[in-house]
C-alpha positions in Angstrom: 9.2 61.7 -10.1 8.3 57.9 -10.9 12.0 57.1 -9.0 11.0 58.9 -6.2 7.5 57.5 -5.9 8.7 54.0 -6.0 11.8 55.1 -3.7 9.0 56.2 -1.0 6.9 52.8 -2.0 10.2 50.4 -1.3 10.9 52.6 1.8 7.3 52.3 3.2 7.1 48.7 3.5 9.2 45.5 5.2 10.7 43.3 2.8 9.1 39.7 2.8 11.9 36.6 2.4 12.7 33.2 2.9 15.5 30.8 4.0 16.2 27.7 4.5 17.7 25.1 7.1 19.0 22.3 4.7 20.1 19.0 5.7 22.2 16.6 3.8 21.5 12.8 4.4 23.8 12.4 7.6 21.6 15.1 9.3 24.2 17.9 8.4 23.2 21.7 8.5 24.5 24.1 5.3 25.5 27.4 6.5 27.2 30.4 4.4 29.3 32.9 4.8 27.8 36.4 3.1 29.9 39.2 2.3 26.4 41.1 2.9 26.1 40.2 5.9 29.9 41.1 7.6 31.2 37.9 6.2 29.4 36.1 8.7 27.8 32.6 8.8 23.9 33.1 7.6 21.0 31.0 6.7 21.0 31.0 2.9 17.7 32.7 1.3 16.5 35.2 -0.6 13.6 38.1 -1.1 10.5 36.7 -2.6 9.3 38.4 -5.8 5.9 39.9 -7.1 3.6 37.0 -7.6 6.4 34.2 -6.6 5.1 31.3 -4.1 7.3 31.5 -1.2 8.3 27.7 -2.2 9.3 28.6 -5.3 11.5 31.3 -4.3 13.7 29.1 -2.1 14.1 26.4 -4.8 14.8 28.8 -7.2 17.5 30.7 -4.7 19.2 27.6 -3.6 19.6 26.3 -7.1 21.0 30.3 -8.4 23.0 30.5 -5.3 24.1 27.2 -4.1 23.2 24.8 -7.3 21.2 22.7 -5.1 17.4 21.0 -5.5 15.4 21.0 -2.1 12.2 18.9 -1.2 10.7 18.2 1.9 10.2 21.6 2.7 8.1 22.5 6.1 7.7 25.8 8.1 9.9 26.4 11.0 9.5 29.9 12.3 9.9 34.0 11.6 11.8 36.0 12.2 12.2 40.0 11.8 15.7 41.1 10.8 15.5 45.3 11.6 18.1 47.9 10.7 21.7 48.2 12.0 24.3 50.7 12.0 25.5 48.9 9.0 22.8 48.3 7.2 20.2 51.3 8.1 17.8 50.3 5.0 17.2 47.1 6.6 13.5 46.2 7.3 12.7 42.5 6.4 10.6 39.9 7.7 12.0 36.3 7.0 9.9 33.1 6.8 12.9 30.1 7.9 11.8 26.8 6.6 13.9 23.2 6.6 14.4 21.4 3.8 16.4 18.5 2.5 19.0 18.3 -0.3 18.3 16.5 -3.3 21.9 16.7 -4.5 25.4 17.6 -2.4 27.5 19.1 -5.2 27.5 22.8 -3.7 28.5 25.3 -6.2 28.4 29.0 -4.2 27.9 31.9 -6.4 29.5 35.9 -6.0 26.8 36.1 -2.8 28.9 33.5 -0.7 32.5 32.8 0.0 32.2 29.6 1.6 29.9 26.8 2.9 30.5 24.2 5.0 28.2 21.4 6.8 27.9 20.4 10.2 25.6 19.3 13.0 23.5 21.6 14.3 25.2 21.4 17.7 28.2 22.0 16.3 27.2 25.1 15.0 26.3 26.6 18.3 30.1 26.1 19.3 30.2 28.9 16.1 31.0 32.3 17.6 30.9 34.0 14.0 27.1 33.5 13.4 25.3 36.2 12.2 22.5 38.0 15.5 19.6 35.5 15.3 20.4 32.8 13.8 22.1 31.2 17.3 18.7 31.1 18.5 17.2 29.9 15.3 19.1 26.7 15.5 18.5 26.0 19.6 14.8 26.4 18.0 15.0 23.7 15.9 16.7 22.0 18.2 15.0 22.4 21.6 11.3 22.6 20.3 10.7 22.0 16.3 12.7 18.7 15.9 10.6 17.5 19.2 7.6 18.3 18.1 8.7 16.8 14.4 9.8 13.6 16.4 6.4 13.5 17.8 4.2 13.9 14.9 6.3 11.3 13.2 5.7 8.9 16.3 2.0 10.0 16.3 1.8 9.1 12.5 3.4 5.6 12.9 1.0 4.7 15.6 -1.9 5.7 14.0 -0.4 3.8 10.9 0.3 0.7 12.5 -3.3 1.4 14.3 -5.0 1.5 10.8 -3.1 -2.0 9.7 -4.3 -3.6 13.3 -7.5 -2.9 12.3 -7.3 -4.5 8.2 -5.8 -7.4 10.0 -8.2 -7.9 12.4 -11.1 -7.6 9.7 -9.1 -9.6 7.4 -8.7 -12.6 10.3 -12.4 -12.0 10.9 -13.1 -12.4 7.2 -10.8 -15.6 7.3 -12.8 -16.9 10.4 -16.0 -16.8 8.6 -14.4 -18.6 5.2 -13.3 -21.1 7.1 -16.7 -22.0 9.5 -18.3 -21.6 6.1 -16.1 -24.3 4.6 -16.2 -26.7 7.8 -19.9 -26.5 7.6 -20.1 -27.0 3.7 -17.7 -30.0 4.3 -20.3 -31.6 6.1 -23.1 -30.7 4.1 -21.6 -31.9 0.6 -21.6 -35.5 1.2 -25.4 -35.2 1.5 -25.6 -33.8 -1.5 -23.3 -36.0 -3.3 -25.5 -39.4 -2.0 -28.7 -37.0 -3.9 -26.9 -36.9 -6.3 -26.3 -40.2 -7.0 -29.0 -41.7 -5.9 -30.8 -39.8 -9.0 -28.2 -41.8 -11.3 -29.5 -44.9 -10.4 -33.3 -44.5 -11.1 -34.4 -48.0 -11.0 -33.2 -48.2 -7.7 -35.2 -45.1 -6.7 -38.4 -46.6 -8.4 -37.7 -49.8 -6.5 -37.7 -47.9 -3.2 -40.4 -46.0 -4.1 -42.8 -48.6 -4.7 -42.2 -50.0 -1.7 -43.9 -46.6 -0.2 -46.9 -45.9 -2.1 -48.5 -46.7 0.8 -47.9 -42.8 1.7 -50.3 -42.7 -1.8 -47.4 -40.8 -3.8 -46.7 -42.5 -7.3 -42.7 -43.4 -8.5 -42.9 -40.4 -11.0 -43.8 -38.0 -8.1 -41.1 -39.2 -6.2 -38.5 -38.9 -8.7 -39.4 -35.3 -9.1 -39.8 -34.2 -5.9 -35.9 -35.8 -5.1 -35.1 -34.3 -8.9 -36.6 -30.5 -7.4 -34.8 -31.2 -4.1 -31.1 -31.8 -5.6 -31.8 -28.8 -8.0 -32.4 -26.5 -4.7 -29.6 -28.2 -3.0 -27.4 -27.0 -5.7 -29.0 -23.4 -6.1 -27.9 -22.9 -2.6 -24.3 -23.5 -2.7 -24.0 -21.6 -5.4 -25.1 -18.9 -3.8 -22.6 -19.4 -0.9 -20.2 -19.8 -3.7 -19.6 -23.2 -3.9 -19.1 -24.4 -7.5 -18.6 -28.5 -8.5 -14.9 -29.0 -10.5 -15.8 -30.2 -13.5 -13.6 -32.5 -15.8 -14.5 -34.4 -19.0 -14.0 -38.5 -18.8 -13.5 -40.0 -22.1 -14.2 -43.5 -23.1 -11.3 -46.1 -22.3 -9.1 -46.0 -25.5 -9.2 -42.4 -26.1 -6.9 -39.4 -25.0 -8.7 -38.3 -21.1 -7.7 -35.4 -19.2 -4.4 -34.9 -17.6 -4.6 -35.7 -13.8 -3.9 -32.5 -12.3 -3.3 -32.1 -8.2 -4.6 -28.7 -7.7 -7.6 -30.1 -8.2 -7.7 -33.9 -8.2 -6.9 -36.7 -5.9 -6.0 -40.1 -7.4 -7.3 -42.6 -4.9 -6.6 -46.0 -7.1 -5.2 -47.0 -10.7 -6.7 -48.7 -13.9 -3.8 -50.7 -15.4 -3.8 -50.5 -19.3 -2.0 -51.5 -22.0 -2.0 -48.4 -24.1 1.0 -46.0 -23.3 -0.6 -42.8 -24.4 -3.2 -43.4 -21.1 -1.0 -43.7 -18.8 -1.5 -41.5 -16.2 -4.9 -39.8 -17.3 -7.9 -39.5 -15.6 -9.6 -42.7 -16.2 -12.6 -41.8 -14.2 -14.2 -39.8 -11.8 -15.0 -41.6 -8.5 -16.7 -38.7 -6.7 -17.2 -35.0 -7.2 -14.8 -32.3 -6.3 -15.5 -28.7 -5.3 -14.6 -25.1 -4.8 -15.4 -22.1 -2.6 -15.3 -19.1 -3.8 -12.5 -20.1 -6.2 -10.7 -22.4 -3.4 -10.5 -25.6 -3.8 -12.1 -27.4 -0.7 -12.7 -30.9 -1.5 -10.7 -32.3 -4.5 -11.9 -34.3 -7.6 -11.5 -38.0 -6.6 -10.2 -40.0 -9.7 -9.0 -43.2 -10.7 -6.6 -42.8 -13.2 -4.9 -44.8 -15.9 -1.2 -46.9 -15.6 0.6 -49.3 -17.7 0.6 -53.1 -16.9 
């Protein structure tokens, strides 16, 4: 009774399968010949079991059947294979899919009893293809490889669209850098000559007293210069401007190396003490960076042997 009820079940409903279109890596198209199918050249596949992903089935058919791993799998089209004369069970419904091989050591199984690879328009020459599969391949021919060929096209463009416009903001982001750093190259001699104008103090006081007629007194005006280099400062920072710094020792001990990536030696101190030469000696005027670029170097004077 339970045989005839699933006999009746089986009977009742189309069989759901897959197969696959694979190419090897010169654009060559597997076919098989079946003993199940009159002998004939077929698409190899297989029926896809209770609860099995239709992916899964074909990897795990082509693998049983062919000893072959498949990726890149995508949808092609479906087809209905109905019953013959010969084969009067027949009722399936067939989801074709192409797929590339991973590996080309074919090993066919009892289901085969040969294989062979060729160009898809070399199999239309084929008069011993099994009914359908003739129009299967002008198909894939005529209207899926098109359309593949476009979408490919369609995602390079928009690719290469999407890297035109990361260019463009990186040139734009380039472009402001560099109007930032022209203006900042004009702007940072004025605040070197603050800057060292507040290292000579007596000089300020002397200027300053020459101006009290505007009723400020010298202290007032040292702050006010002392408030105004602090602001100065405050500000590039901000922009991202940081002063190099480097450490000058007295003259008879070790100084820093000179190094170009961020100094510029403009004259020489001759000395008599070989372990000098060619350290910084001094710092002649102040070097900076923006944003971690070096824009104006450290100008030096560094030490050489008489």
């Amino acid at each position: 009774m339970n045989e005839e009820k699933k006999t009746d079940s089986c009977n009742k409903y189309a069989i759901v399968g897959v197969s696959a279109f694979i190419f090897n890596n010169k654009g060559e198209l597997l076919l098989t010949r079946s003993p199940k199918w009159n002998n004939s050249w077929v698409v190899p596949g297989g029926k896809v079991e209770f609860g099995e992903s239709m992916e899964k089935t074909l990897k795990r058919e082509m693998k049983e059947e062919l000893n072959l791993d498949i990726s890149g799998m995508e949808y092609l089209t479906t087809v209905e294979l109905n019953r013959t004369k010969e084969r009067p069970d027949l009722h399936m419904v067939v989801n074709e899919f192409v797929a590339r091989a991973d590996n080309q050591e074919v090993i066919i199984n009892d289901e085969h009893s040969s294989y062979e690879w060729r160009k898809p328009e070399d199999w239309l020459k084929e008069k011993d293809l099994y009914r359908g599969i003739r129009e299967i391949i002008e198909y894939y021919l005529n209207e899926f490889k098109n359309k593949s060929e476009w979408e490919d096209k369609y995602k390079r463009a928009l690719a290469d669209y999407q890297n035109l416009l990361k260019q463009t903001a990186k040139e734009k982001m380039e472009f402001a850098v560099y109007a930032n750093e022209r203006m900042l190259k004009e702007i940072l001699p004025v605040y070197d000559h603050l800057k060292m104008a507040m290292e000579h103090p007596a000089r300020l006081a002397s200027e300053a007293l020459r101006a009290r007629h505007n009723g400020e007194s010298t202290d007032e005006w040292l702050t006010g210069v002392e408030h105004v280099v602090k602001q100065f400062k405050d500000v590039l920072a901000r922009v991202g401007v940081e002063e190099i710094k480097i450490n000058n020792l007295p003259t008879g001990q070790a100084g820093n190396k000179f190094d170009h990536n961020l100094m510029e030696a403009i004259s020489s101190e001759e000395t008599e003490d070989e372990s000098l030469d060619g350290l910084v000696a001094r710092e002649v005027k102040a070097g900076y960076k923006l944003n971690g670029k070096v824009i104006e170097p450290v100008k030096v004077v560094v030490y050489k042997l008489k």
